[in-house]
VMD Tcl script that builds the backbone (N, CA, C; Angstrom):
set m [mol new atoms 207]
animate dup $m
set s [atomselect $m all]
$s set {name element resname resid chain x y z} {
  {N N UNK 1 A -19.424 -3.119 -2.761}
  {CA C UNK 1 A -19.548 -2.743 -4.153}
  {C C UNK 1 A -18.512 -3.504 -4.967}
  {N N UNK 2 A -18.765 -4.249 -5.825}
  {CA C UNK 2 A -17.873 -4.735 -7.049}
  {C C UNK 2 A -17.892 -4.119 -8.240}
  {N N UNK 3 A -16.310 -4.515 -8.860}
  {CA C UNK 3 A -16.683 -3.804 -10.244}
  {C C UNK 3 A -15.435 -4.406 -10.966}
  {N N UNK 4 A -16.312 -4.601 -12.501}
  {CA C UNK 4 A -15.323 -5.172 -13.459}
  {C C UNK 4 A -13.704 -4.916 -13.840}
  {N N UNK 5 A -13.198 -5.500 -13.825}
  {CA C UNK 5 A -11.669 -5.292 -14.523}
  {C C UNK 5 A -11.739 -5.156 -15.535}
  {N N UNK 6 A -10.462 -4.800 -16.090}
  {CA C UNK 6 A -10.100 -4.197 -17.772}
  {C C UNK 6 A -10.540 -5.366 -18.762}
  {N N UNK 7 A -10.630 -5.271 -19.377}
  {CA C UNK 7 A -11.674 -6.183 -20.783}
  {C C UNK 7 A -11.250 -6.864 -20.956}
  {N N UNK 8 A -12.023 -8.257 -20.961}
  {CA C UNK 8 A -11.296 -9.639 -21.299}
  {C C UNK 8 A -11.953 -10.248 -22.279}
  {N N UNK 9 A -10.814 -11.603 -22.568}
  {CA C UNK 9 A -11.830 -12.528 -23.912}
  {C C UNK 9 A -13.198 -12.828 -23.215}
  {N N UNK 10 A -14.218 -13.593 -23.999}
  {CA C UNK 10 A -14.668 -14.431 -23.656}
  {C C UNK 10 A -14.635 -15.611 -23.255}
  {N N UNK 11 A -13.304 -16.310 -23.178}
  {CA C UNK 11 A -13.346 -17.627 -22.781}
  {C C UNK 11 A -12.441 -17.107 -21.301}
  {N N UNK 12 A -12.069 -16.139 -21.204}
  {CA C UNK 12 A -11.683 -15.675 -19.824}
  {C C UNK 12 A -12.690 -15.728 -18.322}
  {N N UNK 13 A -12.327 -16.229 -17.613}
  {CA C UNK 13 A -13.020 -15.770 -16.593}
  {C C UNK 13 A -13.341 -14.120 -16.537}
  {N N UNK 14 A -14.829 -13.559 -16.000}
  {CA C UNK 14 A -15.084 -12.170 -15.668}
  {C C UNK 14 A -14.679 -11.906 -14.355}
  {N N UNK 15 A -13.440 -10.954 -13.827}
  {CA C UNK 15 A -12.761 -11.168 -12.469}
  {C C UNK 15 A -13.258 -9.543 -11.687}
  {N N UNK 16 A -13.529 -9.732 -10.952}
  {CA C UNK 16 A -14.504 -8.633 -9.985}
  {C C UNK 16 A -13.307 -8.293 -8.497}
  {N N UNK 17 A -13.165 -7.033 -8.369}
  {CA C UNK 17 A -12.815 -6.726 -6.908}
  {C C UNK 17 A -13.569 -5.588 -5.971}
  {N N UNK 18 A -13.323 -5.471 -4.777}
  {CA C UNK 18 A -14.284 -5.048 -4.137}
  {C C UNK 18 A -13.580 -3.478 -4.198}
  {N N UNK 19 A -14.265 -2.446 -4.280}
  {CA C UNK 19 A -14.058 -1.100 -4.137}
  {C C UNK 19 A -13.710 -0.560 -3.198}
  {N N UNK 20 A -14.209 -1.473 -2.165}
  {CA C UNK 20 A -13.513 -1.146 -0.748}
  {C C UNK 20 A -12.061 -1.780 -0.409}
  {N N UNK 21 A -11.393 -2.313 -1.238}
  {CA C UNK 21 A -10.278 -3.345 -0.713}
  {C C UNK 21 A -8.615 -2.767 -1.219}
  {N N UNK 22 A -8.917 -1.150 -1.448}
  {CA C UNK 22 A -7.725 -0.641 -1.405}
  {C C UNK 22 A -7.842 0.363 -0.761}
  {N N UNK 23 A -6.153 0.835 -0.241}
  {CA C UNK 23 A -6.293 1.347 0.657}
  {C C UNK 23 A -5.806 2.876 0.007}
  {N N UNK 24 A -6.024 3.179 -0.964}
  {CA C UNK 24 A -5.472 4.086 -1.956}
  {C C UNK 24 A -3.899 4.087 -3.032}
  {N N UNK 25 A -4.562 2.599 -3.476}
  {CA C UNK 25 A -3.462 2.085 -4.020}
  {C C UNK 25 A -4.392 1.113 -4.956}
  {N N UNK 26 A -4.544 1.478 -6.535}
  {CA C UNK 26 A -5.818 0.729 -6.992}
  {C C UNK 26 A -5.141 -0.695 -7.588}
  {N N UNK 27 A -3.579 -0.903 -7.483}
  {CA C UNK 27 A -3.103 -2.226 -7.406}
  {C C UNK 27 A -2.987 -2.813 -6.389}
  {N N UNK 28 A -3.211 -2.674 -5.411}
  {CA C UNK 28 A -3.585 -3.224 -3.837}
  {C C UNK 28 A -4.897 -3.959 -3.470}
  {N N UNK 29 A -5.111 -5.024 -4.128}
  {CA C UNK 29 A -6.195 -6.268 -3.962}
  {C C UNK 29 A -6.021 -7.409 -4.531}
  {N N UNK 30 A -6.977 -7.740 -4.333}
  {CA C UNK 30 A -7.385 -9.361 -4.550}
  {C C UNK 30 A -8.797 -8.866 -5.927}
  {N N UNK 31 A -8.674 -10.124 -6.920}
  {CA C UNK 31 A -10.028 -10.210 -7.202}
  {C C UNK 31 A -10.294 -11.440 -7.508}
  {N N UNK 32 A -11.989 -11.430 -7.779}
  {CA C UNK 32 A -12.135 -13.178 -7.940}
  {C C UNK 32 A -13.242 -13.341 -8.685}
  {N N UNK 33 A -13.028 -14.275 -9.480}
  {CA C UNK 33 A -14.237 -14.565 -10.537}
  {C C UNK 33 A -15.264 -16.073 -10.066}
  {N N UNK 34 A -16.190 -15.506 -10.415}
  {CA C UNK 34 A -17.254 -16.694 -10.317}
  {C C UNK 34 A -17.012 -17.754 -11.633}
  {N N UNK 35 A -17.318 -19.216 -11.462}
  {CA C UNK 35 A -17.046 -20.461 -12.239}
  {C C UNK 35 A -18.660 -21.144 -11.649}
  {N N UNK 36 A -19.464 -21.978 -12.591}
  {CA C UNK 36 A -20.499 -22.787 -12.000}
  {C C UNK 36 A -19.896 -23.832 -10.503}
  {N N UNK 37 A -18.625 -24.578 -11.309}
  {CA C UNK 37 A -17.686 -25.003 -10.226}
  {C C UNK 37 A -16.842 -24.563 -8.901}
  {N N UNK 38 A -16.306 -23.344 -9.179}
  {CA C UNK 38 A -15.509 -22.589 -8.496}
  {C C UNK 38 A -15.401 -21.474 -8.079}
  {N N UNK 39 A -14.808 -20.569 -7.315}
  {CA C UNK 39 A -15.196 -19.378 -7.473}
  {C C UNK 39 A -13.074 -19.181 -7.077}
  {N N UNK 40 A -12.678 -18.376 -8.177}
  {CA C UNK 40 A -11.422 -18.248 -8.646}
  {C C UNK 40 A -10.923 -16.954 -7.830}
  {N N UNK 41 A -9.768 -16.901 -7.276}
  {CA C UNK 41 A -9.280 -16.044 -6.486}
  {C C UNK 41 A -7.759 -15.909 -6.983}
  {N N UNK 42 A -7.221 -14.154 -7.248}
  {CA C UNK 42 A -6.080 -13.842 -7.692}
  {C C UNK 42 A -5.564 -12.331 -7.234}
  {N N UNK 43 A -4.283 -12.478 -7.058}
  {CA C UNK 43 A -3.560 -10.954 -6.748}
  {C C UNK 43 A -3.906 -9.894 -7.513}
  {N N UNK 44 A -4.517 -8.526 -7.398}
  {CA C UNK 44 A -4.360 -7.798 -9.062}
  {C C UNK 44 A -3.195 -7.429 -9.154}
  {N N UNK 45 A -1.806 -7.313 -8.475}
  {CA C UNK 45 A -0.823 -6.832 -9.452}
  {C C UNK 45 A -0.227 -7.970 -9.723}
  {N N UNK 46 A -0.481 -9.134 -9.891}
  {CA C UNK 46 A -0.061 -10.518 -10.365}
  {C C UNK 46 A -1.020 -11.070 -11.519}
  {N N UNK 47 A -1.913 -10.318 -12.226}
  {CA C UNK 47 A -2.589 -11.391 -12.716}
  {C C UNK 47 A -2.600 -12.357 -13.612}
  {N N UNK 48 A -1.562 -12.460 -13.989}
  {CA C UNK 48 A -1.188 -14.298 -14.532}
  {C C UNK 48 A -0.040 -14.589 -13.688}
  {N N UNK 49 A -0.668 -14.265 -12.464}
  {CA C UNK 49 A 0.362 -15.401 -11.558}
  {C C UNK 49 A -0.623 -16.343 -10.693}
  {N N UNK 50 A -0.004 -17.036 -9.546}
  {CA C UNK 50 A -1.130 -18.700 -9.194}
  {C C UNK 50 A -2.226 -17.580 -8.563}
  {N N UNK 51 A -3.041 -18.516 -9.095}
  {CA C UNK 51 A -4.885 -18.500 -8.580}
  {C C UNK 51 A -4.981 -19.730 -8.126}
  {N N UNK 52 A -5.842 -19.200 -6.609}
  {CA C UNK 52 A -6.625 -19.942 -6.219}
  {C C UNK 52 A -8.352 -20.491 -6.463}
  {N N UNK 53 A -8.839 -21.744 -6.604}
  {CA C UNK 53 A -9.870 -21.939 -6.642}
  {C C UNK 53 A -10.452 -22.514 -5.359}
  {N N UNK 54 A -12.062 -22.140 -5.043}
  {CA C UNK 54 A -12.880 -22.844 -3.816}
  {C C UNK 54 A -14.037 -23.391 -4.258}
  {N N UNK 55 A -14.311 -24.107 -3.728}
  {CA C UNK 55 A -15.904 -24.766 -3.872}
  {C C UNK 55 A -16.199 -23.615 -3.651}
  {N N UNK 56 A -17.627 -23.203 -4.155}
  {CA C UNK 56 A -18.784 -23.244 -3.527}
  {C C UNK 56 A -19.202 -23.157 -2.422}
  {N N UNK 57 A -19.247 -23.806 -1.904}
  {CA C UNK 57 A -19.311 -24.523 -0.243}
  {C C UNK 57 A -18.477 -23.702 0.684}
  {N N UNK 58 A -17.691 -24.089 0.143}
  {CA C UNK 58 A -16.330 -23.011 1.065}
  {C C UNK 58 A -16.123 -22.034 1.276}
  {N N UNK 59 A -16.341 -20.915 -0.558}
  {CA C UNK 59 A -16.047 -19.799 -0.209}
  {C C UNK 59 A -17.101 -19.393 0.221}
  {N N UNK 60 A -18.883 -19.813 0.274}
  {CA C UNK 60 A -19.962 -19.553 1.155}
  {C C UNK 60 A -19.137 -19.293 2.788}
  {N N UNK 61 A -18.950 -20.266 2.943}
  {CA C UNK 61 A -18.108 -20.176 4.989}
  {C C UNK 61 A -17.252 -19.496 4.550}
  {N N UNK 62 A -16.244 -19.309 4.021}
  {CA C UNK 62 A -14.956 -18.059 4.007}
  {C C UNK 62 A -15.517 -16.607 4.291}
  {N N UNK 63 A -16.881 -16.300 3.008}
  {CA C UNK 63 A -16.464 -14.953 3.117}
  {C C UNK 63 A -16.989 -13.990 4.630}
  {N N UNK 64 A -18.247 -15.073 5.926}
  {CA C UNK 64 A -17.941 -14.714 6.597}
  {C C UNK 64 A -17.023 -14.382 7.489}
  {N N UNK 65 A -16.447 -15.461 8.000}
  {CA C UNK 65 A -15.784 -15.622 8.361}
  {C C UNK 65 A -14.235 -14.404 8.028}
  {N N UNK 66 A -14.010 -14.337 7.094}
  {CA C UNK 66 A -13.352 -13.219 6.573}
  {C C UNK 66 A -13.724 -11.722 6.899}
  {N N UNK 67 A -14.781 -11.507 6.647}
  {CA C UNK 67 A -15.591 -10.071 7.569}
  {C C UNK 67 A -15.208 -9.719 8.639}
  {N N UNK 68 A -15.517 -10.628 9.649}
  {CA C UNK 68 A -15.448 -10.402 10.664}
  {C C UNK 68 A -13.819 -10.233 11.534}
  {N N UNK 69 A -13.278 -10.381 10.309}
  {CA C UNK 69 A -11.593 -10.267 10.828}
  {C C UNK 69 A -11.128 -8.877 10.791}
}
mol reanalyze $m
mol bondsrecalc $m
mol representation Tube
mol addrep $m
C-alpha cells in the first residue's frame, strides 16, 4: 500500500512511502517519487537531505531483489 506525503508544490516531485515500512515510528522510512527519467529515493526524516536517483531499469531489478531480503 502507498500513500501520499504532506502537500507539495507542483513543480515538486509527488513522494510516496509504503505503509508497511514502519515499524511504529511514522518517521521511520524511506520514500520515493516517480520521474519519466528516474525514480527518486529519500529518508523521511531527512527530506531535504541527499536523494538518490535510479533508472528505470534498475529500480525494476532492485525492488525484487529487495523483497526478498
Amino acid at each position: 500500500m502507498m500513500r501520499r506525503t504532506s502537500t507539495q508544490a507542483d513543480s515538486e516531485p509527488v513522494w510516496f512511502k509504503s505503509s508497511y515500512s514502519s515499524n511504529g515510528n511514522e518517521g521511520d522510512c524511506v520514500e520515493v517519487a516517480t520521474a519519466p527519467d528516474a525514480v527518486h529515493v529519500r529518508d523521511s526524516k531527512n527530506a531535504q537531505g541527499s536523494r538518490l536517483a535510479f533508472t528505470s531499469d534498475s529500480w525494476t531489478r532492485f525492488v525484487p531483489y529487495a523483497a526478498g531480503r
